[in-house]
C-alpha positions in Angstrom: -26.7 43.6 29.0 -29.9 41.8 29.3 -31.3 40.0 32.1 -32.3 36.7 32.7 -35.5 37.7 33.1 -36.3 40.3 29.9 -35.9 37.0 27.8 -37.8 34.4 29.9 -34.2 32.2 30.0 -35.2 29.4 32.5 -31.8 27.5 33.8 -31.2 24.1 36.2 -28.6 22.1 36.6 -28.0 19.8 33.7 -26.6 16.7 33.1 -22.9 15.6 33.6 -22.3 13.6 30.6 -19.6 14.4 27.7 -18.6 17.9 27.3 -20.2 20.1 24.5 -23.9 21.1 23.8 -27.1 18.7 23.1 -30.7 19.2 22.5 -33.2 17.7 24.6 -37.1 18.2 24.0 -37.0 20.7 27.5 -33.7 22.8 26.8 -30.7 22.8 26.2 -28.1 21.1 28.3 -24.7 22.8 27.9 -21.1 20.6 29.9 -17.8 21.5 29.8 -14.6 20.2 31.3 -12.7 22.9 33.0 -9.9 23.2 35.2 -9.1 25.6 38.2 -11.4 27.4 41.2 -12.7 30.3 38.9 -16.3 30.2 38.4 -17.7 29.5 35.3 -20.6 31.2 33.6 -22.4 30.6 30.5 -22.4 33.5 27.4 -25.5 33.3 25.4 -26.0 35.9 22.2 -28.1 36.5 19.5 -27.9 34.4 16.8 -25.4 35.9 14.4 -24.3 39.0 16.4 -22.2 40.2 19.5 -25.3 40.9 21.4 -25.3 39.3 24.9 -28.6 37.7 26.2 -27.2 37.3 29.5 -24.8 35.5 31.7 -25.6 32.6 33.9 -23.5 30.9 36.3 -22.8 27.1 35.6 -23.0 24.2 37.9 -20.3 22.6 39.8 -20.3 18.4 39.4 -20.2 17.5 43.5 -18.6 14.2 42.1 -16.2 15.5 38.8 -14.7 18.1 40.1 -13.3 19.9 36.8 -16.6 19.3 35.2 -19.9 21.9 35.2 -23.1 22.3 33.9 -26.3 23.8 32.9 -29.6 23.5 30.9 -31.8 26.3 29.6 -35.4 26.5 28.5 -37.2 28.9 26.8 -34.4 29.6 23.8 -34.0 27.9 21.0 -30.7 26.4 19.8 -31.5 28.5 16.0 -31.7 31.8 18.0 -28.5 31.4 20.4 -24.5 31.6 20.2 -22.3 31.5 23.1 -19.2 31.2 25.3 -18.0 30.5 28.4 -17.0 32.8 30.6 -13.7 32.0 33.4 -12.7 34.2 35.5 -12.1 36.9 33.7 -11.2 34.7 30.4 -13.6 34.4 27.1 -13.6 30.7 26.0 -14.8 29.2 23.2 -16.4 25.9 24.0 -13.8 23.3 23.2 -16.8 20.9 21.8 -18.4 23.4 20.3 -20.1 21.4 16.9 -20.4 25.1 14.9 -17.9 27.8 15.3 -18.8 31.5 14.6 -16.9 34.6 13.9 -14.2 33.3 11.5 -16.0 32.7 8.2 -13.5 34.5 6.1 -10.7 32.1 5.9 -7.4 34.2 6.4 -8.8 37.2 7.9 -5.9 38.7 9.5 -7.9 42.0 11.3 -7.9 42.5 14.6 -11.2 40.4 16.5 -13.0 41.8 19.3 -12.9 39.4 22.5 -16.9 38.2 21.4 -16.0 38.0 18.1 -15.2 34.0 17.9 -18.5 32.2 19.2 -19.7 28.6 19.5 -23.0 27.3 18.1 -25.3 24.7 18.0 -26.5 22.7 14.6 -30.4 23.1 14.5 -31.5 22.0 10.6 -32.2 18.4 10.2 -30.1 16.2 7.2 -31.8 13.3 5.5 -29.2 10.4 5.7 -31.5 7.9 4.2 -29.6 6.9 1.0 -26.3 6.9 2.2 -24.7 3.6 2.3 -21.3 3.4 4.3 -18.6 1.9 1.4 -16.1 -0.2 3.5 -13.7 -0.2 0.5 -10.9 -2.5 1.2 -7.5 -1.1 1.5 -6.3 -3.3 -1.5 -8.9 -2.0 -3.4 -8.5 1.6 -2.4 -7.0 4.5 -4.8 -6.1 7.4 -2.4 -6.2 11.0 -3.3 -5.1 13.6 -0.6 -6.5 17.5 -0.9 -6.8 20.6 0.7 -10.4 22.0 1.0 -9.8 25.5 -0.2 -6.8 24.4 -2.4 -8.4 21.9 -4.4 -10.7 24.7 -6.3 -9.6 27.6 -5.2 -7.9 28.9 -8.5 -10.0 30.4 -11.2 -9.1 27.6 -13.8 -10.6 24.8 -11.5 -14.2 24.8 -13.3 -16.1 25.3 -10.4 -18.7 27.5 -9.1 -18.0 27.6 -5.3 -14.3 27.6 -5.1 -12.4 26.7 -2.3 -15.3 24.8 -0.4 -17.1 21.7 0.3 -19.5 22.2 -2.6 -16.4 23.0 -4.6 -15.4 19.3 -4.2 -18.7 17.9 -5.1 -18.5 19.6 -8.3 -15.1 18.3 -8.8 -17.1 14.4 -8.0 -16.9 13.7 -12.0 -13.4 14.4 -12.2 -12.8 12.1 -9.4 -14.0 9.2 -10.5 -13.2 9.7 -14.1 -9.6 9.7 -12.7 -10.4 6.5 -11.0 -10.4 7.9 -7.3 -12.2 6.3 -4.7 -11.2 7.5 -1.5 -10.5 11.5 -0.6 -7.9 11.9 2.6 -8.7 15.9 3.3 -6.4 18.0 5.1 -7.9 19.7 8.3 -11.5 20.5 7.6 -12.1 20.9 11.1 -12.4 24.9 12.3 -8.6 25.7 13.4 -7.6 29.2 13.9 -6.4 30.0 10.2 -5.2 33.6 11.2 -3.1 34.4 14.1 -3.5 37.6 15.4 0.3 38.4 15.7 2.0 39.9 12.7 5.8 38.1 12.5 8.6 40.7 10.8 11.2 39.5 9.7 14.4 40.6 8.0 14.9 39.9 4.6 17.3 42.4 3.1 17.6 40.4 0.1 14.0 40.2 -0.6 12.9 44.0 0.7 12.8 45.4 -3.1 9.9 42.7 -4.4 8.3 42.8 -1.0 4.4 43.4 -0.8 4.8 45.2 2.8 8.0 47.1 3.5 8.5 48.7 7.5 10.4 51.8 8.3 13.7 50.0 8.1 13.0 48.0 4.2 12.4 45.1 6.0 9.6 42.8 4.8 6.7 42.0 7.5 5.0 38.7 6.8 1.9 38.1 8.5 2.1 34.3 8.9 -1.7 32.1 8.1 -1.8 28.6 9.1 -2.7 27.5 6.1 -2.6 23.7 6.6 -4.6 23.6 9.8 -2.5 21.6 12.0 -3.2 23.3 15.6 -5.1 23.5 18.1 -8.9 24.0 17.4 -12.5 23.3 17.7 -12.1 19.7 16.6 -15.8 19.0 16.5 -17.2 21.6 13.9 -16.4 21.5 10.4 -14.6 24.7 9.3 -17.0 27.6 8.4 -14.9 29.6 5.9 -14.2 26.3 3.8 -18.5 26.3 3.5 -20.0 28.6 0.4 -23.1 29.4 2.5 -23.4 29.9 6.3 -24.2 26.0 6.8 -21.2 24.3 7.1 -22.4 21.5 8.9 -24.8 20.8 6.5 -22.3 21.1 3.0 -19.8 18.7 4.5 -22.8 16.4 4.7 -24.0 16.7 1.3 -20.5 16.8 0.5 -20.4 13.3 2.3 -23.3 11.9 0.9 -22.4 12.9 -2.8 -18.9 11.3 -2.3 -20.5 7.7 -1.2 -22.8 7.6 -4.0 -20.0 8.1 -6.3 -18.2 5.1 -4.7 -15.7 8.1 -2.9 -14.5 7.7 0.8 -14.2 10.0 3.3 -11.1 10.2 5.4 -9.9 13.2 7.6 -6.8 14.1 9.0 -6.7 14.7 12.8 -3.3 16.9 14.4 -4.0 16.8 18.5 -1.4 18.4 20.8 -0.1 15.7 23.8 -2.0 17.3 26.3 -5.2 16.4 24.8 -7.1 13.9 26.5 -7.7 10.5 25.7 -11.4 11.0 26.2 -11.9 14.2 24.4 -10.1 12.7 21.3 -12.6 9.6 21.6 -15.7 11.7 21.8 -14.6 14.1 18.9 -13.9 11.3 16.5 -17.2 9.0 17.3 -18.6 13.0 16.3 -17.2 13.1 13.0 -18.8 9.1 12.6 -22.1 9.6 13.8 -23.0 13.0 12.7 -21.0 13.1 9.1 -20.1 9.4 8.2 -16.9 9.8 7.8 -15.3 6.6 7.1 -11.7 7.3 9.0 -8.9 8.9 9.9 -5.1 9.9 9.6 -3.9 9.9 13.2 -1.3 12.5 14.2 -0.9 11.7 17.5 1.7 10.2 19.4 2.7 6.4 19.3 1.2 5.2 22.2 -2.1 7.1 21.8 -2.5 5.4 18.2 -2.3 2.3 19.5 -5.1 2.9 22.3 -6.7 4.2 19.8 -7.0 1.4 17.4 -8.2 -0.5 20.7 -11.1 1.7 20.7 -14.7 -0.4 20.3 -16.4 2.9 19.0 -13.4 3.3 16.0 -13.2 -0.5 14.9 -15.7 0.2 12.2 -13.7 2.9 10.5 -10.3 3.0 8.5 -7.2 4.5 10.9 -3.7 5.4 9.3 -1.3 6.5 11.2 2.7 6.8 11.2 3.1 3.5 12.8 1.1 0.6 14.7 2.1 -2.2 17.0 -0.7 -4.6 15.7 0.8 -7.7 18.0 -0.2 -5.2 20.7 -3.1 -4.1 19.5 -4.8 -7.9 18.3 -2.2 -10.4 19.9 -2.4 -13.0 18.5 -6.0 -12.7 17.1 -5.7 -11.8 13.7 -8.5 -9.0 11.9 -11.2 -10.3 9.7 -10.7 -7.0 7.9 -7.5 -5.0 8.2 -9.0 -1.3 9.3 -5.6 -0.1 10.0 -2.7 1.6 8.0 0.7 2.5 8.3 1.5 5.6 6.7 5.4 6.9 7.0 8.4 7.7 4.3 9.5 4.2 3.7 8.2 4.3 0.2 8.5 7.6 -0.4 12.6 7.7 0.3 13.4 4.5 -1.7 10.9 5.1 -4.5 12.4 9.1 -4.9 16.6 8.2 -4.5 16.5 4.6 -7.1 14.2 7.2 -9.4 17.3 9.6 -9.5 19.3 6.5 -9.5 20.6 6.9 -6.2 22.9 3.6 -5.5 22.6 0.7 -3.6 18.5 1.0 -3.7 17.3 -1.6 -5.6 16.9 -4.1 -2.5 15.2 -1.9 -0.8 12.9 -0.3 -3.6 11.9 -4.1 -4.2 11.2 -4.5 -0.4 9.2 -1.7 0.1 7.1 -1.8 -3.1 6.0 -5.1 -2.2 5.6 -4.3 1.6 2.1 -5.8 2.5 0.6 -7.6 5.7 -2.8 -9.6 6.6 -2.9 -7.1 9.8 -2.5 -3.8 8.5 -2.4 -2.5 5.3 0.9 0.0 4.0 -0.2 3.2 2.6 2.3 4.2 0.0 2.9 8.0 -1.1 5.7 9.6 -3.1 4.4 13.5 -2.3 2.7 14.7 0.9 1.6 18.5 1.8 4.6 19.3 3.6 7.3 18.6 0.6 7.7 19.1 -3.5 5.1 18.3 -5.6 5.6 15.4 -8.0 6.2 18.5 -11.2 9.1 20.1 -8.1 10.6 16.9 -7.7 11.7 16.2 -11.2 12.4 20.0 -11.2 13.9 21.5 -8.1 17.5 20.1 -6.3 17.0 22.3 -3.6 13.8 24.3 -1.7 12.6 28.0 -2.9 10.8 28.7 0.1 11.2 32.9 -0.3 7.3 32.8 -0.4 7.5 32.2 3.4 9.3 35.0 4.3 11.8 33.0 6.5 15.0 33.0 3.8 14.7 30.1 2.8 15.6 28.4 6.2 12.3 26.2 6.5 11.4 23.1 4.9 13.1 19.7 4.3 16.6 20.5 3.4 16.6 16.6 2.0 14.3 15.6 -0.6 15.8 13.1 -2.7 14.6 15.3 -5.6 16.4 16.0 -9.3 15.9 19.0 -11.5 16.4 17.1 -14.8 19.2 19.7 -16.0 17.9 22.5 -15.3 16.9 24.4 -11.9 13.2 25.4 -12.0 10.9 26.2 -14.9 12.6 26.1 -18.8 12.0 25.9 -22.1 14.3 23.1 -23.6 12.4 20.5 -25.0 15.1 17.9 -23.7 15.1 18.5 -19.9 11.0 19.2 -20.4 10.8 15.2 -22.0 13.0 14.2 -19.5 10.7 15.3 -16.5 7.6 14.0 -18.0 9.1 10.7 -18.2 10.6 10.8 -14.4 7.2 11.6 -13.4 5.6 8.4 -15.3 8.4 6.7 -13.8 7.5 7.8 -10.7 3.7 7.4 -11.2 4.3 3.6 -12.2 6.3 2.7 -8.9 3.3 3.7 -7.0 0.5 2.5 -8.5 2.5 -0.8 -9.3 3.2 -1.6 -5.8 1.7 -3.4 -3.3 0.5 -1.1 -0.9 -2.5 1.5 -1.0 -1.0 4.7 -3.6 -2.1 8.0 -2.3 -1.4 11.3 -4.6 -1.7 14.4 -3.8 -4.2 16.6 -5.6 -2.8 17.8 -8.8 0.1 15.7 -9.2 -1.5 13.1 -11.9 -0.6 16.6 -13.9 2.7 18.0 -12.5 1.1 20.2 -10.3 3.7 22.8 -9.1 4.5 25.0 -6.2 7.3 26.4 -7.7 10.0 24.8 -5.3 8.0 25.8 -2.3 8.4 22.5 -0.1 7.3 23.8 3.2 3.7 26.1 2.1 2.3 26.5 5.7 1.3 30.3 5.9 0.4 30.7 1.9 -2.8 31.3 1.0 -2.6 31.9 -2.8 -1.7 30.6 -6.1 1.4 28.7 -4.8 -0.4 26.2 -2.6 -3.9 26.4 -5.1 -3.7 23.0 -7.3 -3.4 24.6 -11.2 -5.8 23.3 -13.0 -4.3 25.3 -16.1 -1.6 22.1 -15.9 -4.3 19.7 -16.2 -4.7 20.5 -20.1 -1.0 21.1 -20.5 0.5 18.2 -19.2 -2.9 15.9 -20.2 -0.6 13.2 -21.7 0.6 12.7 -17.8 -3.1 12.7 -16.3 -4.1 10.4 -19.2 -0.8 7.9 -18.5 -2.0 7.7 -14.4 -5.2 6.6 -15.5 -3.6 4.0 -17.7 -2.4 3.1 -14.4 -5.2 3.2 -12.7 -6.9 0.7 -14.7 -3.9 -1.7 -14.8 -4.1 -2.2 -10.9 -7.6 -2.2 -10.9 -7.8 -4.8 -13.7 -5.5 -7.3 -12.1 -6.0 -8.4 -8.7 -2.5 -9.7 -8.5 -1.0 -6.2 -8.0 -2.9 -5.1 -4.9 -3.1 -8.3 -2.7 -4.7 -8.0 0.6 -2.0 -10.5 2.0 2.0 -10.0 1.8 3.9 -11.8 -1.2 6.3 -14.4 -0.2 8.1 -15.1 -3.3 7.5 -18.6 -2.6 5.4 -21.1 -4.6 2.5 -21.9 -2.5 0.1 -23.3 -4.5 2.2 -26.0 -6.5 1.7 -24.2 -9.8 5.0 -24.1 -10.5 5.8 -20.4 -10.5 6.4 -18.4 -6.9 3.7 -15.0 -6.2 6.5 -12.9 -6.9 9.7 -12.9 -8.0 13.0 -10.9 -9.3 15.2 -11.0 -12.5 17.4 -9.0 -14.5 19.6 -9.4 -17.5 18.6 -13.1 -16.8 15.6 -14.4 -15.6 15.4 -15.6 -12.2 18.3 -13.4 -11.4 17.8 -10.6 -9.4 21.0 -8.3 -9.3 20.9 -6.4 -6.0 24.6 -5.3 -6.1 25.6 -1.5 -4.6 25.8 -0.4 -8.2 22.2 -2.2 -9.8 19.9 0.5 -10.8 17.4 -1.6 -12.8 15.8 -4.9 -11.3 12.6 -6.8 -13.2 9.6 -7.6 -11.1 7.5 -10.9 -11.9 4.0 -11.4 -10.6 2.3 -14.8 -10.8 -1.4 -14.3 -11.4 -2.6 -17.3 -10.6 -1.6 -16.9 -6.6 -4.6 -14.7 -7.4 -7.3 -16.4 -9.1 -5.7 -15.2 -12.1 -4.7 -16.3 -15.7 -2.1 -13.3 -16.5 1.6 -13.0 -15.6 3.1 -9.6 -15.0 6.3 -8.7 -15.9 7.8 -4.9 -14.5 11.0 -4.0 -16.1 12.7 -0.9 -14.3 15.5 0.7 -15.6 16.7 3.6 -14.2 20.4 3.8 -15.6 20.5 6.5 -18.0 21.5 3.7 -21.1 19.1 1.2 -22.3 19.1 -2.0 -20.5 18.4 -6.1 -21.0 15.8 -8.0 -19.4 15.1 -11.9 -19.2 11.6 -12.9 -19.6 10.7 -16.0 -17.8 9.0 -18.5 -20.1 5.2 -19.0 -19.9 3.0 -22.0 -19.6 2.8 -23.6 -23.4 0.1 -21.8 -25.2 0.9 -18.2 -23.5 3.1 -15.5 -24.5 4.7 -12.1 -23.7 3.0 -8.7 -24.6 3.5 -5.2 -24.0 1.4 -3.4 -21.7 2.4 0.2 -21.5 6.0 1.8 -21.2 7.0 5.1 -19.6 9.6 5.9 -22.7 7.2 6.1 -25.1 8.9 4.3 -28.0 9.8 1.1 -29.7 10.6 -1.8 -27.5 13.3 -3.7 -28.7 12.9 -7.5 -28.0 14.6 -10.6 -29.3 12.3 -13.5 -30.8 12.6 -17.0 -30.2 13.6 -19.7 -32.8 12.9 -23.4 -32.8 15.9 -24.1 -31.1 15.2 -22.0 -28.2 11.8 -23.8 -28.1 13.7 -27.3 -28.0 16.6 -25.7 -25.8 14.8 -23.1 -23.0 17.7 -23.7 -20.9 20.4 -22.2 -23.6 21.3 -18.8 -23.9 18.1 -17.0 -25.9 19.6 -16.1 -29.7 17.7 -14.8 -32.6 17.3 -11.8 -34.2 16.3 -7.7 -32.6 12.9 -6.8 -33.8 10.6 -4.1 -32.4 7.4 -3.7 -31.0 5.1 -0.4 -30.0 3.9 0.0 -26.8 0.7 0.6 -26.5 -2.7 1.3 -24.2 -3.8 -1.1 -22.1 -6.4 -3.7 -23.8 -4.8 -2.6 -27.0 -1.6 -5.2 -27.2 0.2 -6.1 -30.1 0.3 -9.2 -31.9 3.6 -9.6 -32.1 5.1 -12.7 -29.3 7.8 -11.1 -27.7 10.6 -13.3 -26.7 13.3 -14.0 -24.0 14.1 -11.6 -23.5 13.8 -7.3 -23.6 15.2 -4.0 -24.3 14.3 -1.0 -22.3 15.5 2.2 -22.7 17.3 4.5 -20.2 15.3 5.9 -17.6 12.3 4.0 -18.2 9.4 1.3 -16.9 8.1 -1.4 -19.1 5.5 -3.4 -17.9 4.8 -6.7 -20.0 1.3 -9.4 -20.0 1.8 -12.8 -20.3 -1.0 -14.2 -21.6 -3.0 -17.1 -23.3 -2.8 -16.9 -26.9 -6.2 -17.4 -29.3 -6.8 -20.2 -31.6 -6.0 -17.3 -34.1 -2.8 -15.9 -33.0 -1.4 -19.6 -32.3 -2.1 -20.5 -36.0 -0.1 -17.4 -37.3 2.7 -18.5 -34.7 3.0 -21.4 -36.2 3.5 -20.0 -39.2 7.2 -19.6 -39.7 7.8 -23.0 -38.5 5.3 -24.6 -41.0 7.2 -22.6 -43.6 10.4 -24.1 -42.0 9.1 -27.8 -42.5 7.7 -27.2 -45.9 11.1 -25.5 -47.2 13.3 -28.5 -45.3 11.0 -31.0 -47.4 11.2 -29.3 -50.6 15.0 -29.7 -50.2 14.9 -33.4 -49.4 12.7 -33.9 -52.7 14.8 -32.1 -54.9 18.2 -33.9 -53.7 
């Protein structure tokens, strides 16, 4: 080992400020938080190799007891790695902002004890042209992906698959999809591959095992695929960067995203033990150094809510599973809402009225127009850890062989239906079926209230073939397949249809709850229910359809919109509130992708609004948004089985009037011609 003195390394005492390395125009000044009476000593190496420079004993804080320090001069932070050495133990610095030694994700060999070393970020980034978005949460459309699965599979038209860079070339795709925030899985550098091999006995499984011991049984050697454990929560993870910069691809990564209109938002996993500190100073990194622009929180309870207390976070978004906001502002409400709950409300009731699950229909309504001034609701229907949106209308139960754990892993409730048929299958009727569960599924997100967050790949039925617990795979399974993107384009095109509908109309993503009350004397409330009559909402045990009314104007806003969902397996009735005079009912889009049937009104009906509608069944297309049919559609509507209609009311042209008065001009002229002639 070198000396101190064969490579002029000049050391003092440093500075007891927060843990982890920082540059200063003299040196280098290295603290760390550690607890216990060993000694500890400083590990510096060569930049890029095992070789040692030399150790050098750290200083002992006379006032913080668990806290030591040190600053050299006369090395630069370009030609240096290290560790910390105590007692006997090699540590990797907790706060280290580069991590070394693991840049091949899932490399299962065995690692030398100086294999995994810390370093320190030396090239400069030019942050001039990034502007920080501040999207609202009503505003936002949410899109959830893992680093390396996003382009990892050959079919994902990218050059540097499975990295940072591989998402900035998937930036187009993004926003033609209409995507403006990202929420990344843990891009942070966690241990991906545990040094212990698991075996496990799978007799069933031995004969298509890939690794077989002495006894047939199959070993799995376990990855942590998702990153949620313990690691170096301050660097961004190496093996997810196509060059040997890391720190510098998540920033132009960053920077690309922001001037596409994309937000950043990361999830953070930190074990209970974890200081409150440590957590503060990690997360103000990931602001100042990468301009991130939040975070998922999984932490407990009471540490979200200090957390959302936090001066140094109030500028960025936080979701978390749950926040006590009359704790956290009292009675001092937010100029912007910068916090979001994010839990399985919606998921649950969305998933069982889909499969048309009883007695849901209340609470469907409830949670898809769950909102609040305080804290906006982040609404999901697929996460990482459960089926896709393709293995929810495909799978009643979990395949979870991949993990090598028989099957015993994973959600054993998912609120999921196969559609007929367990797992992939060729006949055409279960295949139409799940194409038009997932529309349905697709248009109770993005037609609700709250923020909608997908998971990458399922705006085109994305599978992982039953797998609803994916934590150690590291292959095709867990890679989004882009192959289904051209296959199943009808899908991807039908969520951007959606897309555009909530972005068009500002009345289905409201930055305040709906009341269902009429606050503005306009004579129609925000919201309100119906069913086979209007005004009627039927939340009985048995209701599996319920119609959904928004008023535009409690929004600035001319347009009325009318949800019809129907999820009994027959067609079903539902009354249309009449409009203001001179407006009228048009189709917008439906899931079932066929003719509407609607009954007209007559003159009588005109006269008599409070009879029973009558008149004759026609039938009217559905079509593309911005493409609506002429055709005034009545009292009331037909939908088929299974199915979600969504209907515009809105004012008609000079034009279209004229042609609706048509038949009753015709009426007048034919009743005169009879009064001449007798």
């Amino acid at each position: 080992m070198a000396s101190e003195k064969e490579v002029n390394v000049r050391v003092s005492e440093g500075v007891y400020r927060t843990s982890g390395p920082f540059v200063q125009r003299d040196g280098i000044n290295f603290c760390l938080a550690a607890e216990g009476e060993d000694a500890v000593l400083l590990i510096l190496y060569r930049r890029g190799s095992h070789e040692e420079i030399g150790e050098f004993p750290m200083y002992r804080s006379p006032l913080i007891k668990n806290r030591w320090t040190l600053k050299i001069s006369g090395v630069r932070a370009s030609d240096i790695e290290y560790n910390f050495k105590i007692g006997r133990e090699i540590v990797t610095d907790p706060c280290a902002r580069l991590v070394c030694g693991r840049e091949k994700f899932g490399d299962l060999s065995s690692r030398t004890e100086h294999q995994i070393r810390a370093a320190i970020p030396y090239m400069k980034f030019d942050w001039s042209q990034d502007v920080r978005l501040h999207i609202p949460y009503e505003d936002v459309i949410a899109y959830g992906l893992h680093v390396r699965g996003f382009t990892k599979s050959r079919y994902s038209k990218v050059r540097n698959k499975g990295t940072f860079r591989g998402i900035t070339e998937k930036i187009p795709y993004l926003n033609s999809l209409g995507v403006n925030l990202i929420m990344l899985l843990p891009a942070y550098d966690f241990e991906d591959a545990p040094n212990a091999m698991a075996v496990v006995n799978l007799p069933s499984y031995a004969e298509n095992a890939q690794m077989k011991n002495t006894s047939g049984h199959r070993q799995v050697r376990h990855l942590n695929y998702w990153g949620f454990s313990e690691a170096a929560y301050f660097a961004p993870k190496a093996s997810f960067a196509a060059g040997k910069h890391p720190d510098i691809e998540f920033k132009e990564m960053v920077l690309a995203l922001h001037k596409a209109g994309i937000e950043v938002i990361m999830d953070f996993s930190f074990p209970d033990k974890i200081d409150v500190e440590y957590i503060i100073s990690c997360l103000t990194n990931w602001i100042t150094e990468y301009h991130v622009d939040g975070f998922r929180l999984m932490v407990r309870p009471e540490l979200a809510q200090i957390l959302a207390k936090c001066p140094s976070l109030s500028g960025v978004k936080l979701i978390s599973a749950w926040f006590d906001t009359d704790y956290i502002f009292g009675s001092v409400h937010p100029a912007v809402r910068r916090l979001a709950d994010m839990n399985d409300g919606f998921k649950n009731a969305a998933r069982r009225i889909l499969k048309s699950d009883e007695g849901m229909a209340q609470e469907f309504v409830d949670r898809s127009r769950a909102n609040s001034s305080d804290k906006a609701v982040i609404n999901y229907l697929t996460g990482h850890d459960g089926f896709t949106l393709g293995d929810m209308v495909s799978y009643d139960r979990n395949h979870n062989e991949e993990n090598g754990e028989m099957n015993r892993d994973g959600a054993g409730i998912n609120y999921s239906w196969n559609c007929g048929a367990e797992g992939p299958t060729r006949k055409k009727s279960v295949l139409q079926l799940r194409m038009r569960q997932m529309k349905n599924a697709m248009a109770e997100l993005y037609l609700s209230q709250g923020t909608p967050l997908i998971m990458a790949g399922d705006e085109f039925g994305n599978s992982q073939g039953g797998n609803n617990n994916p934590y150690g795979i590291d292959s095709e399974v867990t890679w989004v397949d882009w192959k289904s993107e051209r296959t199943n384009a009808q899908l991807a095109d039908f969520v951007k249809e959606l897309i555009a509908l909530r972005k068009k109309y500002r009345i289905l993503h409201m930055n305040r709850p709906m009341t269902g009350n009429d606050q503005i004397s306009c004579g129609y409330p925000d919201f309100s229910c119906h069913s086979g009559r209007a005004w009627y909402g039927a939340f009985d045990y048995q209701s599996r359809s319920i119609g959904v009314m928004y008023c535009g104007m409690h929004a600035g806003e001319e347009e009325f919109i009318y949800i019809a969902y129907n999820f009994y397996w027959d067609e079903q009735e539902f009354g249309l509130p009449y409009l203001p005079k001179g407006m009228k009912w048009e189709t917008a889009l439906s899931t079932a992708g066929e003719a509407l049937k609607v009954k007209e009104k007559t003159a009588f009906e005109e006269t008599s609004p409070e009879n029973t509608p009558i008149g004759k069944t026609s039938q009217i297309k559905a079509s593309k948004p911005g493409d609506l049919p002429d055709t005034e559609i009545g009292r009331s509507i037909t939908v088929p089985g299974r199915s979600v209609a969504v209907l515009i009311g809105r004012k008609m042209t000079e034009a279209k009037k004229a042609d609706s008065r048509l038949p009753e001009e015709k009426q007048k002229k034919e009743a005169a011609g009879k009064k001449d002639r007798a």
